[in-house]
N, C-alpha and C positions, 0 to 999 in steps of 0.2 A: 390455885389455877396454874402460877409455874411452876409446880413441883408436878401436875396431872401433865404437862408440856414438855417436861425437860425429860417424866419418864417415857412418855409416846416418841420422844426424838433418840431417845437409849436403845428403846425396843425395833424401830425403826433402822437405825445402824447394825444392829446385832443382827437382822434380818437379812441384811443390803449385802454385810460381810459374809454370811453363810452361803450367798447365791455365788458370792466372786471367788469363793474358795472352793465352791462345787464346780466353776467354769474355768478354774483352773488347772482342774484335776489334769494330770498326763493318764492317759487311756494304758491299762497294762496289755491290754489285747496287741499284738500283732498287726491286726486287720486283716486276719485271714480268714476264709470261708470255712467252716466245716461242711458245706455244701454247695455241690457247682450243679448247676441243672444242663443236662444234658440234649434235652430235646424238651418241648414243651410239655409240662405236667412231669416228666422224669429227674429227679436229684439226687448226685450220687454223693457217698457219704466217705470225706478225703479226711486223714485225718495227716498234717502237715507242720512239722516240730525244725529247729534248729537252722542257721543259715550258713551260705556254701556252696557247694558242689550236689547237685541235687540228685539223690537216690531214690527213683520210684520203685515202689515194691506193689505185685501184685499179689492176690490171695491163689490158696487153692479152692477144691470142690470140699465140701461145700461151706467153708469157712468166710470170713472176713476181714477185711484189714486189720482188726485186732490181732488173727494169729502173730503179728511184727512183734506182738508187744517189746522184747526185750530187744528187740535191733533198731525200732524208734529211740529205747533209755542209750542204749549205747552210741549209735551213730551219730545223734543230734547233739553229742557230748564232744563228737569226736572231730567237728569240723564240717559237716555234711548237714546239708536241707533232706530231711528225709519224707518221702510223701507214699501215704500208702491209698489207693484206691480203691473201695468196695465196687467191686459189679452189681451191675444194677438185679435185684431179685437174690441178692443176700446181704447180712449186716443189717445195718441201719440205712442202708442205701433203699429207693423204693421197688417198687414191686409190682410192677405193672402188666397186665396182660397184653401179650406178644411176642418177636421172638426172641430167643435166647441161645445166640448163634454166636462163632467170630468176627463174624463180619460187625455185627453189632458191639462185642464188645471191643472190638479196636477202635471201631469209631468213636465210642465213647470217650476211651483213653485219650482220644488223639480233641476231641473237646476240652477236655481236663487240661492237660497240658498248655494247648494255647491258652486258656482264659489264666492259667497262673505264669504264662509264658517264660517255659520250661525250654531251656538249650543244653545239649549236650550234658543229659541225663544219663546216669547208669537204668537200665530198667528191668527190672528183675523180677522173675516169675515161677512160685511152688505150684506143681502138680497140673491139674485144667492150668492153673495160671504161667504155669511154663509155655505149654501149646500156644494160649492167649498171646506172650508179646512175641516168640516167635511170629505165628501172622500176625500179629501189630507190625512189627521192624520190615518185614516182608512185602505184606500191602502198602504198608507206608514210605515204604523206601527209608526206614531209621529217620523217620522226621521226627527232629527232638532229643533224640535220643543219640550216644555216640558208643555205649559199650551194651551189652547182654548178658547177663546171669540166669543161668539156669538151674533152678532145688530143686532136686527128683523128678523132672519135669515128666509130663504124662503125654511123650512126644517122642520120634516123629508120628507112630503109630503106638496107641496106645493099645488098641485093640489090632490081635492077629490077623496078618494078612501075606499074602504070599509074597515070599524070602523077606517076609520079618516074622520070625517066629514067637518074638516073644510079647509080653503083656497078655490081656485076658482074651481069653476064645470065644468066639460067638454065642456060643451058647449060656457060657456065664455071663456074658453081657446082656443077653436077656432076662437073664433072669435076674440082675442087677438091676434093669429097670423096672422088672415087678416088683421088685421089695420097696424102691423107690416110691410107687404106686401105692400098695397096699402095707406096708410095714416100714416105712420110713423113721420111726422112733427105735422101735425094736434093731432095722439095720445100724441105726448111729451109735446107739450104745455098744453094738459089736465089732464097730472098726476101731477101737482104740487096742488091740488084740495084734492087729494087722498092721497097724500105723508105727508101731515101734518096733527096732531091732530084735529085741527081747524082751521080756518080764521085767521091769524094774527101773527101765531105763529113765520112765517118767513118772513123777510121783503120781498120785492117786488124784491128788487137787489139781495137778496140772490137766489130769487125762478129764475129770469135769469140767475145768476151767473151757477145754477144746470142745467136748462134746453139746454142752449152750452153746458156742459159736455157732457149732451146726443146726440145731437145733432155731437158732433164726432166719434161717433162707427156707425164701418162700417154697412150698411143698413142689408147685409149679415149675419155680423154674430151676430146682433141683432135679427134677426129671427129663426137661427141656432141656438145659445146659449137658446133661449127661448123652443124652439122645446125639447133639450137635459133637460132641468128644469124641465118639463111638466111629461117628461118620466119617471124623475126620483124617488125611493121610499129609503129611506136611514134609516126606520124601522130598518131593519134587523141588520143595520150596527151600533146601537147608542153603543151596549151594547159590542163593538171592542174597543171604546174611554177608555182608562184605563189613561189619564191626565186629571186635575182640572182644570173643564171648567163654567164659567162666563157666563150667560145666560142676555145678556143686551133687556131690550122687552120696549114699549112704550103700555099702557094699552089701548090706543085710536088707534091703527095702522090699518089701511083698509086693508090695502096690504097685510101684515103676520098677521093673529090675534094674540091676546093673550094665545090663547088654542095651537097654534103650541108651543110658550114657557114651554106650562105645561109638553106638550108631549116627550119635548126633555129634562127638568129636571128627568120625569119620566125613560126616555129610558136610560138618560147617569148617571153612579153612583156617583162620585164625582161632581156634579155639583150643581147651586143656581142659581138664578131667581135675578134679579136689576131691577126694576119696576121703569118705566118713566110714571109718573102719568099726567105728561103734557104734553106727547110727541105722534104722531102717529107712520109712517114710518120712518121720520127723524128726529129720537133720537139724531144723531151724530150732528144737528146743534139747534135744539127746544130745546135740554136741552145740548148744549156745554160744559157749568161750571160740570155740574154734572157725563157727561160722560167721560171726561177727568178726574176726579180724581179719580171714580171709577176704571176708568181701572188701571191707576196709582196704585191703592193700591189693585186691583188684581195680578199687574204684581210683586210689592213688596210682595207677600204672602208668 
């Protein structure tokens, strides 16, 4: 009987100790959301490394906050809170029926930020996502936000319009939206052609690695989003920008030329031109080493 007693008070202990050692654990999480919801039933997909001086990045069309990947490993190494935000209707962000306009995605952004309360961010934006925090900093008066980066931004007009000659003509814009519409697979596999400087610049698994990206934004608002781009003319708005904005261009870019860069050094006052002489559309992986430091030592300015 105490030997049935002594081992019920063994097994008892040994129980008692696994509960205190489990409520002792320290948490290795952060405590940070991978997702903030933005309006009800909407949650967008942040993905937010390293602490610091906080660098928001945004994506382009029709990409994800994934595209970061190598300026999350770098920046978050480097001193910097680096936080990248999927729009909502690509990535892993959701995907909801409605619209899929600026106005919408600034507000979104400007949700994000407060709920992680975000001061005096760099906030940075390739291609749509260039346009994107333009009117973010605009509409918003730079709330949160204290400098501007802009990768190949697909801005002030992306589409031709009169005395701005350059980017895509009306009519390829139409018909941009129709492949959107009825060939949306077939168009993704053949922007990786377009997207770099030349042949070679990115390996083969990188140019996969990009095209799944794409390949996750909702068909919807692939279409929507691009429609709202098309529309939009952000002229009027450069000379609103009153923070020191980084102008990152790729001199070979098919996508956004080089003249859209001139126009937006021209438009915004405190700004400067960083010239990727190797790079096309995808500055951010064709010239990796270079645009990581850059930004780096814009974000330290």
């Amino acid at each position: 009987m105490k030997k049935s007693i002594l081992a019920i008070a063994i097994l008892v202990s040994l129980f008692t100790n696994s509960l205190m050692a489990q409520n002792k654990r320290i948490p290795a999480s952060a405590g940070r959301a991978e997702y903030i919801e933005v309006e009800k039933g909407v949650k967008l997909h942040v993905t937010d490394l390293g602490e610091g001086q906080p660098i928001v990045l945004i994506h382009g069309w029709p990409l994800s906050d994934a595209m970061y990947e190598y300026q999350y490993q770098y920046l978050s190494r480097k001193g910097f809170r680096v936080i990248g935000i999927t729009l909502r209707g690509f990535g892993k962000s959701d995907k909801p029926y409605g619209r899929y306009d600026f106005d919408v995605f600034s507000d979104d952004i400007k949700v994000v930020l407060e709920t992680l309360n975000i001061q005096n961010a760099v906030l940075g934006g390739f291609s749509m996502g260039g346009a994107v925090v333009i009117h973010y900093v605009t509409k918003y008066d730079s709330a949160h936000v204290s400098k501007l980066a802009l990768f190949g931004a697909a801005a002030p007009s992306w589409k031709q319009r009169e005395e701005s000659a350059y980017g895509i003509t009306e009519a390829d814009a139409n018909g941009l939206l129709i492949q959107t519409m009825t060939a949306r697979e077939d168009f993704i596999d053949g922007l990786g052609s377009a997207f770099v400087g030349k042949e070679g610049n990115i390996s083969k698994p990188v140019e996969k690695w990009l095209e799944n990206i794409n390949l996750e934004a909702s068909p919807y608002a692939v279409t929507e989003s691009m429609r709202s781009l098309l529309e939009l003319d952000l002229r009027p708005s450069l000379s609103k920008i009153k923070i020191p904005t980084a102008i990152f261009q790729g001199t070979q870019d098919k996508l956004c030329p080089y003249p859209l860069a001139e126009e937006l050094n021209k438009g915004i006052k405190d700004s400067y031109i960083v010239k990727f002489e190797n790079s096309g559309h995808a500055l951010y992986v064709e010239e990796a080493g270079k645009f990581n430091t850059e930004l780096e030592k814009f974000a330290k300015k």
